[in-house]
KOLVEX-304803 format. One record per residue (C-alpha): residue in three letters; y, x negated, z. Coordinates in pm, whole numbers, padded with zeros to 5 digits, always signed. Layout:
N
AlaYXZ;...
END
This chain:
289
Unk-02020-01306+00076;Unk-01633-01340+00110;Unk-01436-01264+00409;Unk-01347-00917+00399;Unk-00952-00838+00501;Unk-00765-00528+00569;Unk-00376-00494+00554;Unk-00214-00156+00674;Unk+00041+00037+00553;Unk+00285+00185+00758;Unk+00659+00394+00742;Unk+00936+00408+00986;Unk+00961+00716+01224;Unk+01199+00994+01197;Unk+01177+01128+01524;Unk+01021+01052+01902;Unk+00702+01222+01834;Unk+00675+00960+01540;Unk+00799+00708+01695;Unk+00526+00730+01990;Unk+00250+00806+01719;Unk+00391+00469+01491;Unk+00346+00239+01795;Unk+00041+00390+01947;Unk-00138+00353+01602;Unk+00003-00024+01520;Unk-00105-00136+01872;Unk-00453+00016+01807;Unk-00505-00174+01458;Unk-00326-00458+01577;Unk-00660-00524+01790;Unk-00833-00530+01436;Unk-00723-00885+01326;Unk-00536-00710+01006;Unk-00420-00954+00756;Unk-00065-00778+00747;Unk+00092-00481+00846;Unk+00331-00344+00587;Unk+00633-00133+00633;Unk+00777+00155+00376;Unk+01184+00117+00230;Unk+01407+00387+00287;Unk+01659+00238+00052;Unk+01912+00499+00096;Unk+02206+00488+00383;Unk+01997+00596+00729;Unk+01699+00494+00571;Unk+01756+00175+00512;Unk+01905+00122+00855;Unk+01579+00284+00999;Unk+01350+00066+00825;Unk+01574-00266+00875;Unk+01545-00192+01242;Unk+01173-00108+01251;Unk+01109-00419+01092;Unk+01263-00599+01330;Unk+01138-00467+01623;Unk+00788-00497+01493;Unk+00822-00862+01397;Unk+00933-00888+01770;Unk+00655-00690+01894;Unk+00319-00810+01697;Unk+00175-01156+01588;Unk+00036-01000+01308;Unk+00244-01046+00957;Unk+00455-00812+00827;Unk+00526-00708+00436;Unk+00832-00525+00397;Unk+00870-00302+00117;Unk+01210-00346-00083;Unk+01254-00145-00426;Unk+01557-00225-00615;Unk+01602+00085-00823;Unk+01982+00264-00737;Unk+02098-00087-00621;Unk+02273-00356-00745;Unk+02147-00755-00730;Unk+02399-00838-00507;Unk+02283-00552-00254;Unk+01919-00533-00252;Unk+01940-00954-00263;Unk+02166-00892+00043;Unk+01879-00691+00240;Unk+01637-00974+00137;Unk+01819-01257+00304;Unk+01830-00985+00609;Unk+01458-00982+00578;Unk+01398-01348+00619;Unk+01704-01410+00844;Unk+01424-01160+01067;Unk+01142-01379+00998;Unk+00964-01192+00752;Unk+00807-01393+00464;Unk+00658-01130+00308;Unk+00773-00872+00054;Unk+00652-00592-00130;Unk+00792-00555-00481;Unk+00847-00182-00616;Unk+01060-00033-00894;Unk+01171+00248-00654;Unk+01126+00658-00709;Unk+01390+00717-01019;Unk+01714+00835-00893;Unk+01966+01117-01039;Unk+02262+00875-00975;Unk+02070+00525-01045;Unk+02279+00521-01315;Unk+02591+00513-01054;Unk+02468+00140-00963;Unk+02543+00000-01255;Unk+02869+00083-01235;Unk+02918-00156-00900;Unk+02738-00449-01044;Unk+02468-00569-01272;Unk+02130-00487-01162;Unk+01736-00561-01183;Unk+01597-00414-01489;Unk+01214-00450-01371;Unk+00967-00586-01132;Unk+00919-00889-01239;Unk+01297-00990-01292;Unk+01362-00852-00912;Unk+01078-01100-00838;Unk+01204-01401-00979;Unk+01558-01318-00802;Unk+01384-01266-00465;Unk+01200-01643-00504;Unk+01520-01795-00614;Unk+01670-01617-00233;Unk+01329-01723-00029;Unk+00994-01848-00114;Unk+00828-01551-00043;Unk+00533-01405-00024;Unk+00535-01136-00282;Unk+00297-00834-00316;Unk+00334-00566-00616;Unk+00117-00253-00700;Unk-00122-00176-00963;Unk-00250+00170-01082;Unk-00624+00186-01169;Unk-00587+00528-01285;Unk-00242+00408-01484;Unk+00131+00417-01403;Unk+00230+00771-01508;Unk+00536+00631-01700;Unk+00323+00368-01878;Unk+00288+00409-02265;Unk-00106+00308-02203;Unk-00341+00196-02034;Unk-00318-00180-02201;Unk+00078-00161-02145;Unk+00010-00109-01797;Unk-00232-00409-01750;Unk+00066-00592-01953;Unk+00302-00496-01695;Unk+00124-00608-01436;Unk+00069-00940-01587;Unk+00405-00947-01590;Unk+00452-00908-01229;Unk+00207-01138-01176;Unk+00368-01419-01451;Unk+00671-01360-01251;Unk+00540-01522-00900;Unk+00368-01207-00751;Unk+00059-01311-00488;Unk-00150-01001-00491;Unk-00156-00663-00663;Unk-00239-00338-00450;Unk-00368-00070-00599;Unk-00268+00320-00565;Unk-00548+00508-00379;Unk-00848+00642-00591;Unk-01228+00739-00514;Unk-01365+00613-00875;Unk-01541+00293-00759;Unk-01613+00226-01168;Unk-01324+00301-01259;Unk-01168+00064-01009;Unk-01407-00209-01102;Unk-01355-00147-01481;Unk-00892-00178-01437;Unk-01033-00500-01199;Unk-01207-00676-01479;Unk-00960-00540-01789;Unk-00694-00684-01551;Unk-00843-01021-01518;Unk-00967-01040-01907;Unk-00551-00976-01996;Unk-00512-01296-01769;Unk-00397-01149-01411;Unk-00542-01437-01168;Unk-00408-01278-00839;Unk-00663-01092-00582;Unk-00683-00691-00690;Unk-00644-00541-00342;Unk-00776-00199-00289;Unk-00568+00067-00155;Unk-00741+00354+00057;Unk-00629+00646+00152;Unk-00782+00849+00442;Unk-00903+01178+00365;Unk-00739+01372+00708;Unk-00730+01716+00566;Unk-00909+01729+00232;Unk-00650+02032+00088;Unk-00357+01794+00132;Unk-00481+01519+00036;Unk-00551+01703-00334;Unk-00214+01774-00340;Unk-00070+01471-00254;Unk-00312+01282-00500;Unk-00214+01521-00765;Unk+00155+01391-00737;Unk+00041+01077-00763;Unk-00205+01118-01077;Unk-00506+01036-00893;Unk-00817+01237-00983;Unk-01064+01361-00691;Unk-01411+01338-00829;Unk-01564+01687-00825;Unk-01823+01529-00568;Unk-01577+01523-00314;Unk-01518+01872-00336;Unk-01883+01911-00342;Unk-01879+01712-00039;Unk-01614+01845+00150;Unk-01708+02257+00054;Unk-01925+02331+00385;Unk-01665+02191+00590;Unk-01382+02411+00484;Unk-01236+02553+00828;Unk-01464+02297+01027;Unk-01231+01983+01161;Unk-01497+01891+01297;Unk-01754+01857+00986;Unk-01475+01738+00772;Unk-01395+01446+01000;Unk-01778+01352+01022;Unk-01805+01361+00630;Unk-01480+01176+00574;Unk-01601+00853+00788;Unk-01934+00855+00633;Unk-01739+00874+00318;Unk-01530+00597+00384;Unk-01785+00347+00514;Unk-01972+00419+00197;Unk-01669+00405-00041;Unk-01596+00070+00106;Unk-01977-00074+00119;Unk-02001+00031-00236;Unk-01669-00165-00351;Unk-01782-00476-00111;Unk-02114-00470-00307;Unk-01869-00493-00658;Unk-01728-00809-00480;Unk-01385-00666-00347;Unk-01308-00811-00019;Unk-00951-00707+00024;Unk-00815-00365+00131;Unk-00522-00179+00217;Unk-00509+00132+00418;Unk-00236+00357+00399;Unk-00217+00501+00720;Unk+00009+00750+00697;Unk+00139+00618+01049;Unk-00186+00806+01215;Unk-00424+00693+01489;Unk-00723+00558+01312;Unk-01055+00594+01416;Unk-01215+00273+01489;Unk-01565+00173+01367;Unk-01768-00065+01224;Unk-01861-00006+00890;Unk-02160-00246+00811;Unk-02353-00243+01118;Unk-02301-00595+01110;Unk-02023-00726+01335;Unk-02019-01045+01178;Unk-01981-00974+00796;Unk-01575-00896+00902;Unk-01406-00743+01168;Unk-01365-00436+01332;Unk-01267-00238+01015;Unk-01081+00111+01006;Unk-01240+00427+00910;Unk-01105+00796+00934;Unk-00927+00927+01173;Unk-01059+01273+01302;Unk-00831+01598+01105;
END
């Protein structure tokens, strides 16, 4: 059996009561041996500046690898290379590659300078700045905007053609479906590692919502699942880590051994997930709603 490795995904805080949450929960997973922590791009004004500088005090703070998330849609080459070189004048070797959410005035970019027109061009200009270590995402469930589900393996490819190390998925529950994008992917000739992006189920009502924006379907068992527990915190935080440890067992079983956990910056809930210490790690599991 392979090594099994989780990364976490974190964003910068807003406010104090964030900020205390963001450090408590990093410190806590830090203990986990993570392969990488991650960090969200607020590429506008503030936001940049907030992420820039929680960046850099976490690279000051933790051992532990950091990705930093840089999109380059509403920005020019010249700017979003300029935040790159920032990124490895830090120390950070790692990036993760995104289009960015569209923008009403992307269009406004353009007009200061040329720009990237996709991921795989804004990956070959962030090689060319530093040889880094380049992440990109992947949609088992397909890219809303993509014209098919063969066009979006294409894409991908792409990415991947382009110098990209690993592709993380968007959250889902469908462990076939999952399996099936894996193995489509690597018949169209993606050779990177597939990792597997998880998404705590906190409070099962928001989490439907949030997965609706994001076209990811919740399998009518998990409502079936999570029914008895509706007004029970309690039940519904017992359910979700049994779910979990079985969601992940099942994909370790289909030969995944890489997974990323988007935290939504909350304390996780540490246990093991095997029973068997030495198969990997401490891994994560849910934290309570």
């Amino acid at each position: 059996m392979n090594d099994v490795n989780f990364s976490y995904e974190f964003f910068p805080p807003t406010n104090s009561i964030g900020e205390r949450r963001f450090w408590r929960s990093l410190g806590y997973i830090e203990t986990m041996n993570p392969s990488f922590f991650s960090i969200t791009y607020g590429a506008l004004g503030s936001g940049q500046e907030r992420s820039l500088t929680t960046i850099e005090s976490v690279v000051a703070e933790t051992d532990v690898p950091i990705a930093a998330h840089l999109t380059f849609e509403g920005s020019t080459k010249a700017e979003i290379n300029e935040v790159a070189r920032k990124l490895a004048a830090m120390g950070v070797d790692k990036i993760v590659a995104l289009r960015g959410d569209a923008r009403d005035n992307a269009a406004d970019a353009l007009k200061r300078g040329p720009c990237y027109q996709n991921v795989a061009e804004f990956i070959a200009g962030l090689i060319e700045i530093y040889p880094f270590d380049i992440s990109v995402a992947c949609y088992p469930e397909v890219h809303p905007g993509a014209a098919s589900a063969a066009a979006d393996i294409q894409e991908l490819k792409s990415k991947c053609d382009a110098g990209a190390n690993r592709a993380i998925s968007q959250f889902f529950f469908d462990v076939d479906g999952f399996e099936k994008f894996r193995d489509n992917a690597t018949a169209a000739g993606v050779d990177v590692p597939i990792v597997a992006g998880l998404l705590p189920i906190r409070d099962f009502q928001k989490m439907t919502e949030f997965a609706a924006r994001c076209g990811t379907q919740v399998p009518q068992r998990l409502h079936d699942l999570f029914a008895p527990a509706k007004g029970n915190p309690q039940l519904a935080a017992r359910i979700a880590l049994d779910e979990v440890e079985s969601f992940i067992d099942a994909l370790v079983d289909r030969d995944c051994s890489n997974f990323h956990i988007y935290t939504l910056n909350q304390p996780i809930e540490l246990r093991q997930c095997f029973g068997q210490a030495q198969r990997f790690s401490a891994s994560d599991a849910l934290a309570t709603a």
